[in-house]
Structures are given as structure tokens and as C-alpha cells.
C-alpha positions as CSV (number, residue, x, y, z in Angstrom):
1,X,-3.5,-39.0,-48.2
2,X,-1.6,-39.8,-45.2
3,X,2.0,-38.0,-46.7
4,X,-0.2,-35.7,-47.9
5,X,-1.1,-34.8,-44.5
6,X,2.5,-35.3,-42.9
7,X,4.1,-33.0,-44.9
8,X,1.8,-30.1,-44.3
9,X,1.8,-31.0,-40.5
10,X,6.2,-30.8,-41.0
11,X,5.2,-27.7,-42.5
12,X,3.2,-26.1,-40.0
13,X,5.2,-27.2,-37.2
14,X,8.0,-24.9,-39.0
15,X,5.9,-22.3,-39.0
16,X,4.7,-22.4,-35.7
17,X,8.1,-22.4,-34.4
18,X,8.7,-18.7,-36.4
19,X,5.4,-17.4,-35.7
20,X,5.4,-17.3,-32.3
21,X,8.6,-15.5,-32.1
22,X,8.0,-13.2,-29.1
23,X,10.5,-10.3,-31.3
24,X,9.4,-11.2,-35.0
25,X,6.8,-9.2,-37.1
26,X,4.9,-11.2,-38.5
27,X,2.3,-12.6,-35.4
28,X,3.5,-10.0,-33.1
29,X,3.2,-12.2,-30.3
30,X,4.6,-9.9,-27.4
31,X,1.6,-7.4,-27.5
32,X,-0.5,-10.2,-26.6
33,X,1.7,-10.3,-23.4
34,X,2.5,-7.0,-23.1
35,X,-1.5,-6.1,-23.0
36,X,-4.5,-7.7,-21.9
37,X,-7.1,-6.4,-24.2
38,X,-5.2,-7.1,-27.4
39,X,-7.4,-9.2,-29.7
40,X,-6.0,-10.4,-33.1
41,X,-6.9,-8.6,-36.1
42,X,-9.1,-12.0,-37.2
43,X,-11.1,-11.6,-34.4
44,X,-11.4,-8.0,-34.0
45,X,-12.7,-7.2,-37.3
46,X,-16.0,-9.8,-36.9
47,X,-16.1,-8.4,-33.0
48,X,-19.8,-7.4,-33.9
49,X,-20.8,-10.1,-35.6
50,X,-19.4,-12.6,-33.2
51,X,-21.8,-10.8,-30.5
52,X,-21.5,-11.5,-27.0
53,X,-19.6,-14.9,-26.0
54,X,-19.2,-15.0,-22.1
55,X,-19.4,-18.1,-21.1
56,X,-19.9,-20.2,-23.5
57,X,-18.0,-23.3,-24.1
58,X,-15.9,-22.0,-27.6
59,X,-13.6,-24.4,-29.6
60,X,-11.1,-23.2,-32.1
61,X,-10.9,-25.6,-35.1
62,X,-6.9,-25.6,-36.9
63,X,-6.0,-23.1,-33.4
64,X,-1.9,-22.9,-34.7
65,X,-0.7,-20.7,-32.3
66,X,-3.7,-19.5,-30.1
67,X,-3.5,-15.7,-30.8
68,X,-7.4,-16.0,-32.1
69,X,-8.5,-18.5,-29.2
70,X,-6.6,-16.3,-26.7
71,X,-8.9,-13.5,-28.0
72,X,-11.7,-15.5,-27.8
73,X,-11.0,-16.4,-24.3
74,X,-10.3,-12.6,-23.6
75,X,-13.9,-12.0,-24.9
76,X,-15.4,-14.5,-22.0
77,X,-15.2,-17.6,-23.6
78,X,-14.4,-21.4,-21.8
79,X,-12.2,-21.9,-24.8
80,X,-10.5,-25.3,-26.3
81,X,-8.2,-24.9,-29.2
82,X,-7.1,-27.7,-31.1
83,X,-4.6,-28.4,-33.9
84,X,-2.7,-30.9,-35.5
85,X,0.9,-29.3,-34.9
86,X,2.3,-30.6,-31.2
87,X,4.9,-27.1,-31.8
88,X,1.8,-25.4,-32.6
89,X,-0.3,-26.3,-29.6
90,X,2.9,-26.0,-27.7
91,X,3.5,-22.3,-28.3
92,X,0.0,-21.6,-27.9
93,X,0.3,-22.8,-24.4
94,X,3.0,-20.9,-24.0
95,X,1.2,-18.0,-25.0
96,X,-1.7,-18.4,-23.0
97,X,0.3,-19.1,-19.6
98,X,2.9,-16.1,-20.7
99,X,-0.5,-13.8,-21.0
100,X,-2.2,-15.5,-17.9
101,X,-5.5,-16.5,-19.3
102,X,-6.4,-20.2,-19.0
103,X,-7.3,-21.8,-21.9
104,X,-7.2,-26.1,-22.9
105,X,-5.2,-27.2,-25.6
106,X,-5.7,-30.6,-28.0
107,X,-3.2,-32.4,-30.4
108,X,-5.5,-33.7,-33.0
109,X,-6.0,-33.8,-36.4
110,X,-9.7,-32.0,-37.6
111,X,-11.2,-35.1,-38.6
112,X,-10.9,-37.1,-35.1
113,X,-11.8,-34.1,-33.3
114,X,-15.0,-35.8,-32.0
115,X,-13.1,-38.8,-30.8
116,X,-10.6,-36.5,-29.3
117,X,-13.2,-33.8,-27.5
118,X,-15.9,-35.7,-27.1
119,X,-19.7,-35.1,-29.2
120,X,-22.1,-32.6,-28.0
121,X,-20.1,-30.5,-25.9
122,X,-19.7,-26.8,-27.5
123,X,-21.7,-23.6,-27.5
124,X,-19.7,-22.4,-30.4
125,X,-17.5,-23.5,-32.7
126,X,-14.9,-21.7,-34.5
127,X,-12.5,-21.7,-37.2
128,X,-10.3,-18.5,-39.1
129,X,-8.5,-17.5,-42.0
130,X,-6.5,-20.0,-43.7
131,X,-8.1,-23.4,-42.4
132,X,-10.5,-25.0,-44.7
133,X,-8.0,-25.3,-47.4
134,X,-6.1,-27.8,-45.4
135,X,-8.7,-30.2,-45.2
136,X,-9.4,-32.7,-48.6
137,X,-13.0,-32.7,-47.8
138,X,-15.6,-29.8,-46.7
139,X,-18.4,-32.9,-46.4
140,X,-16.2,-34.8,-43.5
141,X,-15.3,-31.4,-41.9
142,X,-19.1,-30.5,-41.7
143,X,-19.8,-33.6,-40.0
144,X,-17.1,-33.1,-37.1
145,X,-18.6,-29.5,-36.7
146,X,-22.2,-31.1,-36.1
147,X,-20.6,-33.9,-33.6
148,X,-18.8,-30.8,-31.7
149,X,-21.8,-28.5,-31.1
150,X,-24.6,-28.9,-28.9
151,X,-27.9,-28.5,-29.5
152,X,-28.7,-24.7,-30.5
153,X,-25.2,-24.3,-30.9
154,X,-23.1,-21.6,-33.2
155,X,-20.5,-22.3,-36.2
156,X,-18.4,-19.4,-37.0
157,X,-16.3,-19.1,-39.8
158,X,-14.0,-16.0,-41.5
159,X,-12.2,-17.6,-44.2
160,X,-10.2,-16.7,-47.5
161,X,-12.7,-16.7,-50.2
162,X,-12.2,-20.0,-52.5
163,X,-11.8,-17.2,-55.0
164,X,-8.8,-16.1,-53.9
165,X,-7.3,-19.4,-53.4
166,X,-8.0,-19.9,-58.0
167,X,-5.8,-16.9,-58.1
168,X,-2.3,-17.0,-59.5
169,X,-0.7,-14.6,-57.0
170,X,2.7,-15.2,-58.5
171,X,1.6,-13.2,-61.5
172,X,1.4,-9.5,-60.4
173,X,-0.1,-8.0,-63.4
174,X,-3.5,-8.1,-62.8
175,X,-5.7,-11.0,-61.5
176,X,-5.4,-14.5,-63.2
177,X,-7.7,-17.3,-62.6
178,X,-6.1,-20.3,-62.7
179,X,-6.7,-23.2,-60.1
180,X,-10.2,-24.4,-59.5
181,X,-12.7,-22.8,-57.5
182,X,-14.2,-26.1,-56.5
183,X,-12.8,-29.1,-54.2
184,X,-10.6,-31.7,-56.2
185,X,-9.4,-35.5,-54.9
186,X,-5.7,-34.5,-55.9
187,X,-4.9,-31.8,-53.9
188,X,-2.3,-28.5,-55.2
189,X,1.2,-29.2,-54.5
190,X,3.4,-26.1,-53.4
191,X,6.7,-26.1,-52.7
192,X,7.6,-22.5,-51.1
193,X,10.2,-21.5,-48.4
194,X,8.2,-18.7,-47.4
195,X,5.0,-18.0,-45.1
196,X,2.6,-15.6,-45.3
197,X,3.9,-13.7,-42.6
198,X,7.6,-12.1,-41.9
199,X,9.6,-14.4,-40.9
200,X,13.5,-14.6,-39.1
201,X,15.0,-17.2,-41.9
202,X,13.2,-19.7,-44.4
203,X,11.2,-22.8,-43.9
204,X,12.7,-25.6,-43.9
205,X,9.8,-27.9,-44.7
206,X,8.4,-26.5,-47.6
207,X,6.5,-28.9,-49.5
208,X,2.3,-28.5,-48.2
209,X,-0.5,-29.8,-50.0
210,X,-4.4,-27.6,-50.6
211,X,-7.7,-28.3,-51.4
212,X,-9.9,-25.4,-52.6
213,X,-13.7,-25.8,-51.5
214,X,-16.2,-23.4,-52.9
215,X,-19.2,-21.4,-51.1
216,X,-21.4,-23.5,-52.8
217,X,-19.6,-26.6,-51.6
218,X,-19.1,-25.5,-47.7
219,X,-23.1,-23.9,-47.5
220,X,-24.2,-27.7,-48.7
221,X,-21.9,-29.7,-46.7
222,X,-23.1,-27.6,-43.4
223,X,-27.1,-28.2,-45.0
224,X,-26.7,-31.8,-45.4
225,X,-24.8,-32.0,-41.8
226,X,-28.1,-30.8,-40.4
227,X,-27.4,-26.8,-39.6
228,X,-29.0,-24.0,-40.2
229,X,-27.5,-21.4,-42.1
230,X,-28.0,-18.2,-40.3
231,X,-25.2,-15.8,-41.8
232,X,-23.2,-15.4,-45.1
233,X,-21.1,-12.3,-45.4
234,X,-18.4,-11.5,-48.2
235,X,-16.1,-9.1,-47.6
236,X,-14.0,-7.1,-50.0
237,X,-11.0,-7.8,-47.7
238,X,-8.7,-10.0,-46.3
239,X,-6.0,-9.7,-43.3
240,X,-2.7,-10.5,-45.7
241,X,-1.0,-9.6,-48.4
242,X,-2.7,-12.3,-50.4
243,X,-1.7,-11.0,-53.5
244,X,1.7,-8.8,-53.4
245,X,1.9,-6.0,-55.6
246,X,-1.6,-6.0,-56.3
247,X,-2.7,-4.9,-52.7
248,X,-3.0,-2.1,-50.3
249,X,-3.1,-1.7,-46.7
250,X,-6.3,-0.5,-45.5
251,X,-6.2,1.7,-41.3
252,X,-8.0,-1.5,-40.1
253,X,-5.5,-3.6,-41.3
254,X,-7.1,-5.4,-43.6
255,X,-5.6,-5.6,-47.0
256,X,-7.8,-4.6,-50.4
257,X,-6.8,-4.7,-54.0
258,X,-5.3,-1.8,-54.8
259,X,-6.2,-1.3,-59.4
260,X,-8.9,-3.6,-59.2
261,X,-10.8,-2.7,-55.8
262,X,-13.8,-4.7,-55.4
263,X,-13.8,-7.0,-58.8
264,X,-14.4,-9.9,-56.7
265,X,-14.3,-10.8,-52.5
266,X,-11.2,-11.5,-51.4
267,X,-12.9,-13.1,-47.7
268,X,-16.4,-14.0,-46.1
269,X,-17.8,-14.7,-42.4
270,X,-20.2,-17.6,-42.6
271,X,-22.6,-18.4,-39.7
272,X,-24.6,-21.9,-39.0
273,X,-26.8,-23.0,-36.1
274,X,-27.0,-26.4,-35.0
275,X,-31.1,-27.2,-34.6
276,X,-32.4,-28.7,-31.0
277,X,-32.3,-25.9,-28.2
């Protein structure tokens, strides 16, 4: 498990690196400098649904490069992001002092989150697109999020749907079904120079290893933590190219499936409560 996890951490501190190029397309980092109401698309597109934040006391789970926690933080919050990356939460500190907003960043793995932040302490806790497949199991995530939040306190989630994640995108035919929809102890192996944003020149570390978890899974993990689920939205979109050739880009800027529009969701927002307040 351990090489498991320090090869997708080399991984990510590549990417982290290329993402936050202030010039480069993919994270276009500068607008978050260049303007102070800029929110990422992540956190933009659940604005409603995330309702009114202002002073609460927010942690970003898996934070990479801040662009979501400095939204968060532009929407009120007392915001902590935390990630496993040291380039990661560098850049994001970077970004936050380049773009003036304050906001505390952690070095930490997901799992000793609690040891690292302490239990109890957050209003909100929240985690974006891409995260939970990183993690080899949605039971021992569940727990952390329960030791993070304080009594009466809110888990958000917008996620890739574990649908997406059985999908062969390499096949651009049509849709193929073809890893499993629910969590495995051996985790998928890819080897791929490439992110899922532009980048300026390949990744170097290119070997990462994924665990698929499904809705099923993450709704009865969250159950047996103790919360409450208040919210579970699918959506028939997702904010990447998740399948090239078979997508479109929609004005939001979410991307849809283009022939097969709306044969399965492609993302959800889930929404928990911790009970005591």
C-alpha cells in the first residue's frame, strides 16, 4: 500500500508543479490573481447548493493547488486546505498570498487528517472532483470526515461519478464498461504521461494507482460513520474532457456527452450532516 501511495504522491507533485503555471491553460491560475471574484468552475457550478458559507470554519480534503479552497475562502469561509503533495500545498500558498486572501495550509495524507488538524473543529468539510478515487477505502475516509466535523456540521462532496471511472475512455467509439464500479483491495494501475488538463511538457512520474468506490459504497460508509444524509444530486456533467471524442463543451463549462447525451451521469454533489447541534 505504502508504494502504492508514493507513487501517486511523485505523481501529483508533477502535476502540481504544471498546474499552477501562472501562463499555462489548463488551471488558468493568473485569473485568480488578476481578479478577486474569480471562483473555479468546481465551485461555481454547486454555488447554490453550497448556500451561504461566511464564517464558517471550511476544510478542503485532497486541496492540490488551492484554486477551489481559494474560492471557498472568497465566499467567506475560515478555510484549511490540506493535501498530501508538499509542491501541491506549496503552490497553493503561493496562490493564496499572490491573490491576498489568507488561508492555512496542511501537508498530510487524508487518513491522518485528524491527527494532523485536530477532531471536532470544522463547520464544513469539503472535497471536489477527482479525490475519492485516490483513496483505497471510502469506510476509513468516512471516518476522518466524522473526526473533522463538529457537531451539526456539513460534508460536501462534487465528485466524478464511479460510473465514469468503469469507462474505457481510451476507446472512442461509444461507451464501454470495463473496470468495476465498486471498490477493489488491488487498486488500477495506470501508467500515462499526460494529465487531465493542458499541460507545458509531459509527466515525468507517470505511474498512479485508483480505487473506484460506488454511490452505494460512499452513501453507507457516511451512514455507518454516524451522518446524516441530507443531499444526493447526479448531474449529467462533469468539468473535463473525461471522455475525448465523445464529449462536448457545454457555455457553463461543463462538459456533456456529445451521441449519447444523458445515457448515464457523468458527476453528482453529495451532502451529509454530522448529528449533535
Amino acid at each position: 500500500m505504502q508504494d502504492f501511495l508514493a507513487a501517486n504522491r511523485a505523481n501529483w507533485d508533477d502535476r502540481a508543479a504544471l498546474h499552477a503555471d501562472r501562463g499555462g491553460k489548463g488551471y488558468r491560475v493568473g485569473r485568480f490573481i488578476d481578479d478577486p471574484s474569480v471562483l473555479s468552475d468546481v465551485v461555481r457550478f454547486d454555488r447554490e447548493r453550497l448556500g451561504d458559507i461566511r464564517g464558517l470554519r471550511v476544510v478542503h480534503l485532497q486541496c492540490h493547488i488551492g484554486t477551489d479552497t481559494l474560492s471557498l475562502a472568497r465566499l467567506g469561509a475560515r478555510v484549511t486546505g490540506l493535501d498530501f503533495s508538499p509542491v501541491g500545498i506549496e503552490e497553493a500558498r503561493r496562490l493564496a498570498a499572490d491573490a491576498g486572501a489568507e488561508v492555512d495550509y496542511v501537508v498530510s495524507d487524508v487518513a491522518d487528517a485528524v491527527s494532523a488538524l485536530g477532531a471536532g473543529g470544522f463547520d464544513l468539510v469539503y472535497t471536489g472532483i477527482g479525490a475519492l478515487c485516490w483513496l483505497p477505502s471510502i469506510r476509513a475516509w468516512a471516518e476522518v470526515v466524522a473526526g473533522l466535523l463538529a457537531p451539526g456540521g456539513r460534508l460536501f462532496i462534487r465528485e466524478a461519478h464511479p460510473i465514469l471511472w468503469a469507462v474505457d475512455e481510451t476507446i472512442g467509439d461509444d461507451v464501454h464498461l470495463r473496470y468495476s464500479y465498486f471498490e477493489r483491495a488491488e487498486p488500477l494501475e495506470w501508467d500515462d504521461d499526460s494529465s487531465y488538463v493542458e499541460t507545458d511538457r509531459a509527466l515525468t512520474a507517470t505511474k498512479t494507482y485508483e480505487w473506484n468506490h460506488g454511490i452505494g459504497e460512499v452513501v453507507t460508509a457516511l451512514l455507518d460513520a454516524g451522518l446524516v444524509l441530507t443531499g444526493l444530486v447526479e448531474h449529467d456533467s462533469v468539468p473535463y474532457d473525461a471522455l475525448p471524442g465523445q464529449m462536448r463543451l457545454r457555455e457553463d463549462g461543463e462538459f456533456v456527452l456529445d451521441a449519447r447525451s444523458g445515457v448515464m451521469p457523468l458527476s453528482y454533489t453529495l451532502q451529509a450532516v454530522k448529528p449533535g447541534a
